[in-house]
C-alpha positions as CSV (number, residue, x, y, z in Angstrom):
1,X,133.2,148.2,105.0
2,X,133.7,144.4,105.1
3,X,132.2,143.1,101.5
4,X,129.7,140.1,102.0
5,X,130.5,136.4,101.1
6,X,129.1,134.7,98.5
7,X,126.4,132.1,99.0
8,X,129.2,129.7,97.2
9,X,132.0,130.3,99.6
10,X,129.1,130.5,102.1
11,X,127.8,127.0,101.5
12,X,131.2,125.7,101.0
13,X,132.4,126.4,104.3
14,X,129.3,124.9,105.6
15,X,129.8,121.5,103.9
16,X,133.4,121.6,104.9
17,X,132.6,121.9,108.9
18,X,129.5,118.9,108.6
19,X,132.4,116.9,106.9
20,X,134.7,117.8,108.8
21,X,132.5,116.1,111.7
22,X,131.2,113.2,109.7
23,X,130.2,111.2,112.9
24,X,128.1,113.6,114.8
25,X,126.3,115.0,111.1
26,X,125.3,111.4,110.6
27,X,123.7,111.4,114.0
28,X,122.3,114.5,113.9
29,X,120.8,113.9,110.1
30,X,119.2,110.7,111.7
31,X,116.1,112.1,113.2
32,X,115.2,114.1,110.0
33,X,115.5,110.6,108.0
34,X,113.6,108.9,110.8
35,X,110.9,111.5,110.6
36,X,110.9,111.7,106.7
37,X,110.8,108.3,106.2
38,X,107.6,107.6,109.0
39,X,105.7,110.7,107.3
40,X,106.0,108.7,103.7
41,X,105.7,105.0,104.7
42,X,102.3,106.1,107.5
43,X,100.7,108.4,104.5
44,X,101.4,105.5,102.2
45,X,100.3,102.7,104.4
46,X,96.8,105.0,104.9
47,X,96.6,105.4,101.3
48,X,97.1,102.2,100.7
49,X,94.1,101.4,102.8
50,X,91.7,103.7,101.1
51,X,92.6,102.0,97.7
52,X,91.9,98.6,99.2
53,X,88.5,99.5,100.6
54,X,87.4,101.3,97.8
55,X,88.9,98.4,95.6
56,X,86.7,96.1,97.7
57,X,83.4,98.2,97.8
58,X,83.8,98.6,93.4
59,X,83.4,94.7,93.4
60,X,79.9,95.0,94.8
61,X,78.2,96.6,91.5
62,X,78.2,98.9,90.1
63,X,74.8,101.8,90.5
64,X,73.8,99.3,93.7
65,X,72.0,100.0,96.3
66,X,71.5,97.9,99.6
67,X,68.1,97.6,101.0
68,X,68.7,96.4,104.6
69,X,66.5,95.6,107.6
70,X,66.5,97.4,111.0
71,X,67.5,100.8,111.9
72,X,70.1,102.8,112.8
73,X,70.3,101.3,116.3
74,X,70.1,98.1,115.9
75,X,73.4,98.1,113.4
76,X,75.2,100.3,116.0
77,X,74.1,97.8,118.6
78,X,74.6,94.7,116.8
79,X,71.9,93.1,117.5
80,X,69.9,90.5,115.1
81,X,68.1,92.6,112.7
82,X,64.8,92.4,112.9
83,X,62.6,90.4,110.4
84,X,61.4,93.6,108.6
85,X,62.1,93.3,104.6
86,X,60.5,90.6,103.0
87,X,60.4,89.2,99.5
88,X,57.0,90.8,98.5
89,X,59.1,94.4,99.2
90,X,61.3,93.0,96.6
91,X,59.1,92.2,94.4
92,X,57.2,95.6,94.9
93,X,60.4,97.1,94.3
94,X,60.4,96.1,90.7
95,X,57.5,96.0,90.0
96,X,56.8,100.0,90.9
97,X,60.0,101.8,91.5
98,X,60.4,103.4,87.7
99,X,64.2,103.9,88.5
100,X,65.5,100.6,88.7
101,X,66.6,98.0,86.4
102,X,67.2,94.6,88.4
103,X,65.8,93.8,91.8
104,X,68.0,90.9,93.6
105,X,66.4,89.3,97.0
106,X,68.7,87.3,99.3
107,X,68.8,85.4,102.0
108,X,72.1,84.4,104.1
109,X,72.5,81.7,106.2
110,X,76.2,80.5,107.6
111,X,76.2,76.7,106.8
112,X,78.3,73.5,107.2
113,X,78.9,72.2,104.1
114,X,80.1,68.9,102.7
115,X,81.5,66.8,99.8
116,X,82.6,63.3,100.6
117,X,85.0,63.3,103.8
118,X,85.5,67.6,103.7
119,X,83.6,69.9,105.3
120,X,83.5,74.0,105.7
121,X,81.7,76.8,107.6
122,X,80.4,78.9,104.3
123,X,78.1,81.4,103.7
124,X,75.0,80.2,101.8
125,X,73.4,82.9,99.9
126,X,69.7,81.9,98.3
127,X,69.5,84.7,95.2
128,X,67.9,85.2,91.8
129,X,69.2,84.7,88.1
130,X,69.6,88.4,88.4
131,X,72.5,88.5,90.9
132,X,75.2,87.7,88.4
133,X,75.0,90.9,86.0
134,X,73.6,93.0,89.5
135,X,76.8,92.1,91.8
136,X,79.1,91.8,88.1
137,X,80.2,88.1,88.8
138,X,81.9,86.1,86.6
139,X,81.8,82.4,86.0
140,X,84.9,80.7,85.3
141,X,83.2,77.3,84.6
142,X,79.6,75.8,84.5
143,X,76.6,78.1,84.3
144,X,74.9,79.8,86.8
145,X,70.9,79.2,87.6
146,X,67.7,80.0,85.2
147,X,64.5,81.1,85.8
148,X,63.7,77.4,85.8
149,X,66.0,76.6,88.2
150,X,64.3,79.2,90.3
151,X,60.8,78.5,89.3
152,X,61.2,74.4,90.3
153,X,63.1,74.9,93.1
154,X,66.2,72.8,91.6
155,X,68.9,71.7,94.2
156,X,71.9,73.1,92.7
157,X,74.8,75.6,93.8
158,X,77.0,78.1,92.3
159,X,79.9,77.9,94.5
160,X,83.1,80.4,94.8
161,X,86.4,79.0,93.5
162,X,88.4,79.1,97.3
163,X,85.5,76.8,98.5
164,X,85.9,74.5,95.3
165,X,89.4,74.1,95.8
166,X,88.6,73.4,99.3
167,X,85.7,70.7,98.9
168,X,86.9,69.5,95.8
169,X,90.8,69.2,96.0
170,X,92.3,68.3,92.5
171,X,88.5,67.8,91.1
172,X,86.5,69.5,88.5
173,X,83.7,70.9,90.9
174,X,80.9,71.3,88.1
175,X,78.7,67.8,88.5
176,X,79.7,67.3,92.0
177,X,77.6,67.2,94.8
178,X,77.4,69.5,97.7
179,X,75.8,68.8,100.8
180,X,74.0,71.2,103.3
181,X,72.4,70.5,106.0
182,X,72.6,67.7,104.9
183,X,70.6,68.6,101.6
184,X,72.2,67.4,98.1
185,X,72.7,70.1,96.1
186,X,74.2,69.3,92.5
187,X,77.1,72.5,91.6
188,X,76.7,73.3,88.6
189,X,78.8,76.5,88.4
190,X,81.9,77.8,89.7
191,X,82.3,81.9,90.0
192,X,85.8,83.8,88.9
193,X,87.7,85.3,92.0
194,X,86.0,88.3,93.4
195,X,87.9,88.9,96.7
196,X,87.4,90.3,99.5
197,X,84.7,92.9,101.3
198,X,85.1,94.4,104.3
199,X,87.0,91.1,105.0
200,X,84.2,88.3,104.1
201,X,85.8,86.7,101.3
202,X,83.2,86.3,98.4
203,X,85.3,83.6,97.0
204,X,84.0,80.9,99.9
205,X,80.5,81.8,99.5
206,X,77.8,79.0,97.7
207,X,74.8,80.2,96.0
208,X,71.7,78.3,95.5
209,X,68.0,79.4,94.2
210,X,66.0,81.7,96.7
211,X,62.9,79.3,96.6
212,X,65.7,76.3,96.9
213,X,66.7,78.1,100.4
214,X,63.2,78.6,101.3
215,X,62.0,75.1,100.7
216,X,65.3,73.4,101.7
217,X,67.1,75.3,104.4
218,X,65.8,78.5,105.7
219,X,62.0,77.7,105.9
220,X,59.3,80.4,105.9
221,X,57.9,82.4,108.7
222,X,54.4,82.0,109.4
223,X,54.1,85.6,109.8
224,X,56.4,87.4,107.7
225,X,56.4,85.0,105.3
226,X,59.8,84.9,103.3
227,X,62.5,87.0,105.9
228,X,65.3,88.5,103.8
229,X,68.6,89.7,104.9
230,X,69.2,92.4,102.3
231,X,68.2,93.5,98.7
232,X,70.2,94.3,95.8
233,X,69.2,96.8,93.8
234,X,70.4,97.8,90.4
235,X,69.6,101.5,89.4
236,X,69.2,102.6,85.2
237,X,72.5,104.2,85.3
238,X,74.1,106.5,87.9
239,X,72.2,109.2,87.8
240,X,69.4,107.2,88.9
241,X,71.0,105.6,91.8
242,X,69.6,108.8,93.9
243,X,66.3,109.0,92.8
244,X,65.9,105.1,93.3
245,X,66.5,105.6,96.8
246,X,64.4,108.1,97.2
247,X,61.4,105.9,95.2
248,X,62.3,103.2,97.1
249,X,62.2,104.5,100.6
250,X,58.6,106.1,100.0
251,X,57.4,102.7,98.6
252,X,58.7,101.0,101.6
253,X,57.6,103.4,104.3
254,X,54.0,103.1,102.3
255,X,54.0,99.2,102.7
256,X,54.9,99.5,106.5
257,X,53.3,102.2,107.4
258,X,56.0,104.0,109.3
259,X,55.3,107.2,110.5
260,X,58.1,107.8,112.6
261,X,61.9,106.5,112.4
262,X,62.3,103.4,109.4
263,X,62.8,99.9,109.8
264,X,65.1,99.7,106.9
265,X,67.8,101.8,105.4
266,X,68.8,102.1,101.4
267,X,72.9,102.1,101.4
268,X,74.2,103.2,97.7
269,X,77.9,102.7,97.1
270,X,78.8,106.0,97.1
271,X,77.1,106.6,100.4
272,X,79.8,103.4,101.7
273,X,82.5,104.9,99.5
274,X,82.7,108.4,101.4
275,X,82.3,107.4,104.6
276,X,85.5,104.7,104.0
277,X,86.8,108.1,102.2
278,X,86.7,109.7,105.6
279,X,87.5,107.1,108.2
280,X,90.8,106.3,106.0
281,X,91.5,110.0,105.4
282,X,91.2,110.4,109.2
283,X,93.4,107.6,109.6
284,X,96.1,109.0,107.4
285,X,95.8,112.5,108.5
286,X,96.7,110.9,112.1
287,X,99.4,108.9,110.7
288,X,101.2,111.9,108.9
289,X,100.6,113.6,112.6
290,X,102.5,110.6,114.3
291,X,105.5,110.8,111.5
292,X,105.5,114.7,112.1
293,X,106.9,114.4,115.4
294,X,109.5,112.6,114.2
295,X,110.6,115.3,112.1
296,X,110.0,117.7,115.1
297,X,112.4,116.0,117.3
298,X,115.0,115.5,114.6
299,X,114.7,119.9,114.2
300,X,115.1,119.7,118.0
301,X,118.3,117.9,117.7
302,X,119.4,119.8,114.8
303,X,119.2,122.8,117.0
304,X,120.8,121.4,120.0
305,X,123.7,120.1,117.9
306,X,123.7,123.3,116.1
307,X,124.3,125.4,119.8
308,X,127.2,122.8,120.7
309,X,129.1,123.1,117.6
310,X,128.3,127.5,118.0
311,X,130.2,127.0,121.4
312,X,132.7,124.8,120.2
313,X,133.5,127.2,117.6
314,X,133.5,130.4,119.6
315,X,137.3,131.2,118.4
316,X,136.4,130.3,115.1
317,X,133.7,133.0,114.8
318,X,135.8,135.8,116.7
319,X,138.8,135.3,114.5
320,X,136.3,135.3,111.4
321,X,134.7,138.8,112.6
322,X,137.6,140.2,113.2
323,X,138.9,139.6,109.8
324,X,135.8,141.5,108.3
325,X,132.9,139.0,108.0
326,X,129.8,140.2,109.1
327,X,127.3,138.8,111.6
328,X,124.6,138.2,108.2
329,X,127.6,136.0,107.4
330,X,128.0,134.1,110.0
331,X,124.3,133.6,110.7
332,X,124.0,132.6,107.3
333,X,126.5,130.1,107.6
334,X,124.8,128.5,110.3
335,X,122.0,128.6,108.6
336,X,123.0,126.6,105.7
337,X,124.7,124.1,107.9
338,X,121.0,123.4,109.0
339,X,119.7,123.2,106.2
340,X,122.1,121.4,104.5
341,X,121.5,118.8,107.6
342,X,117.9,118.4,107.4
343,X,118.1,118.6,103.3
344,X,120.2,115.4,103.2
345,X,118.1,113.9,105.8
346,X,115.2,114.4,104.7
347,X,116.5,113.0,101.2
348,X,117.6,109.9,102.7
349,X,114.2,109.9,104.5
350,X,112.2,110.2,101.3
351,X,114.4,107.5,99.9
352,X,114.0,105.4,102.7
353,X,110.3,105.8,103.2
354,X,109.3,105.4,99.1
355,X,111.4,102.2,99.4
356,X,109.3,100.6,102.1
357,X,105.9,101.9,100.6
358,X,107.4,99.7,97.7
359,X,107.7,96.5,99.8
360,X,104.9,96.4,101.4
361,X,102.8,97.4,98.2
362,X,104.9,93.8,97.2
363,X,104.6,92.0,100.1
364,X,101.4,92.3,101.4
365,X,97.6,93.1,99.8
366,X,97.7,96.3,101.1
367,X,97.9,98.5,98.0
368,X,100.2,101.3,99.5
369,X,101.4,104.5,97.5
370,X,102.8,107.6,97.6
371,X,102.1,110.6,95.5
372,X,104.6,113.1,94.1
373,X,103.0,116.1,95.9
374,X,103.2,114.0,99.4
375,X,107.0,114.1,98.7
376,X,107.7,117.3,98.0
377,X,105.7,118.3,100.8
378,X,107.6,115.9,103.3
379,X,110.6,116.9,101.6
380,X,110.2,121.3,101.8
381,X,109.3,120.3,105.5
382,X,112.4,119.0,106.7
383,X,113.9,121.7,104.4
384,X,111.8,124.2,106.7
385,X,112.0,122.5,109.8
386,X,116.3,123.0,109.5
387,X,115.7,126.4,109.1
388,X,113.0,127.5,111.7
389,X,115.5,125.2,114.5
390,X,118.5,126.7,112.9
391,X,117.9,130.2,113.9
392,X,118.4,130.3,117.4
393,X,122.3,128.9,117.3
394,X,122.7,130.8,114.2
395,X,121.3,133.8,115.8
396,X,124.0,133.4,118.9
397,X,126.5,132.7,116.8
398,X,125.8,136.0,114.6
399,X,125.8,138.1,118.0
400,X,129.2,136.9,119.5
401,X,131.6,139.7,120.2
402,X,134.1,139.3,118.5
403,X,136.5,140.6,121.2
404,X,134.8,138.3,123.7
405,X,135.3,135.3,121.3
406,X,138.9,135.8,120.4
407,X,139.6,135.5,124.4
408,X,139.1,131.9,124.2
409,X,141.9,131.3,121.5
């Protein structure tokens, strides 16, 4: 009985016949690195976008939560939000919700603003003292405003350091005035970079006292009084954060007298952060689907190149046979030519794809990475793919008569 070849001799033959056909291995390897190296740079690339927008939701505060106006339907419709928080729910807020710290009211008006012959769209945000430690600015220069500031209604602005550079080009912006609508206000501060959320960029933003805004530029409604656009609030610690909303939507649903849907929601952080968490792991999941066809139609050309090569090599097998080997050889020969294939693509693939994670991690703000378990992953898949699509031409190969074969000598 014919003895059975080692797994050495085994793979050596195989590497042998792949170099022995250099061109059409290369060709046949491309797919896999094609697909390897789309599965690593797409899952990077999604992961790269759940680090930015959880990067950019951490430089809100942290235990915040968002009291906004309107309901559910209005957001989704994007329509203007109805005029239904106002400053006395703030200050109620503070006053009687047990779980919160700092209460910060805001109003937001887009503004043209102006400093000698330069002039900007900006978002003008009227706040308290309390919005520096509540939204964890910085300042890099200046001060920011008092309770006096706040309490006189003082015309002065904190503005961000993108719209300093911008107003005041090669100018120390503290002492300088700022004009808008065509208001003076005197800056006073400038804020450290903050960056980007959801793709406002905080560093163009001017901040002036809330009772400034009210008296200067927004005005106050003869009905609602004081309008805001949103309030921060800051909860103990995070434990609290879930109990504040809770206190906090009772209080509010007390003071307008809502018996059916609200006309406000309370946003925490973590409520933003999961559903970014599950748009962007959506988005990747899809991503990795798109690269995985790649490495499916590489296995598909694996196995078509793979039936060729058992065709060419009909003679080769018969004469092999009939000197003893058995057909578990030769189908494990073919085998390991399709692995060795998709092995050393998908290899070059992984190399490939970590590579251009890497650039665009250095060339762009995208923060794109790849984890260690992503590659091994991508890598045992190719692996596996070059053996599920090796099986059929190493299967016909294995069942060639050997008598039939040799006829073709």
């Amino acid at each position: 009985m014919a003895s059975k070849l080692p797994l050495r001799e085994t793979v050596g033959m195989a590497l042998s016949t792949l170099q022995a056909n250099r061109l059409r291995s290369l060709l046949t390897m491309l797919g896999i690195v094609i697909g390897n190296a789309s599965v690593i740079t797409l899952v990077g690339v999604g992961k790269g976008a759940q680090n930015l927008a959880e990067g950019q939701l951490s430089n809100l505060g942290a235990n915040v939560l968002f009291v906004v106006p309107g309901n559910n339907d209005t957001r989704r419709q994007g329509i203007d939000f109805p005029k239904t928080l106002v400053l006395e729910d703030a200050e109620a807020i503070a006053e009687q919700v047990p779980s919160v710290r700092r209460v910060v009211p805001q109003v937001t008006l887009s503004e043209v603003v102006q400093a000698g012959g330069l002039s900007s769209t900006a978002s003008v945000n009227g706040v308290t003292p309390d919005f520096l430690p509540v939204r964890q600015f910085e300042m890099a220069g200046g001060r920011f405003f008092t309770a006096s500031d706040l309490d006189s209604a003082r015309s002065v602005a904190v503005i961000g350091p993108d719209l300093a550079k911008k107003m005041f080009p090669g100018r120390v912006s503290v002492g300088q005035t700022l004009r808008i609508r065509n208001q003076p206000f005197e800056v006073i501060g400038v804020l450290e970079a903050k960056g980007a959320v959801f793709g406002q960029n905080q560093d163009e933003n001017a901040y002036v006292p809330l009772t400034a805004m009210v008296s200067k530029l927004s005005g106050r409604d003869p009905t609602y009084g004081v309008s805001l656009n949103f309030i921060s609030v800051e909860a103990r610690d995070g434990e609290s954060t879930g109990a504040a909303a809770f206190q906090i939507t009772n209080l509010l649903r007390q003071r307008h007298r809502i018996l059916r849907e609200d006309d406000f929601a309370v946003r925490s952080q973590q409520d933003a952060l999961t559903i970014v968490s599950t748009i962007t792991g959506g988005l990747t999941l899809m991503l990795a689907a798109i690269g995985a066809v790649s490495l499916l139609v590489g296995g598909i050309g694996i196995m078509n190149i793979m039936l060729v090569s058992v065709s060419e090599r009909t003679a080769e097998i018969g004469l092999r046979k009939a000197l003893g080997a058995r057909s578990g050889d030769v189908l494990l020969q073919f085998l390991v030519e399709s692995l060795v294939l998709a092995s050393l693509g998908g290899a070059i693939g992984t190399v490939v794809g970590i590579g251009t994670v890497s650039l665009v991690a250095l060339l762009t703000p995208l923060p794109a990475a790849i984890g260690a378990g992503t590659v091994l992953v991508t890598v045992g898949l190719s692996g596996s793919i070059g053996l599920f699509f090796g099986v059929v031409p190493a299967r016909r190969a294995a069942r060639l008569d050997p008598i039939v074969a040799l006829r073709s000598l």
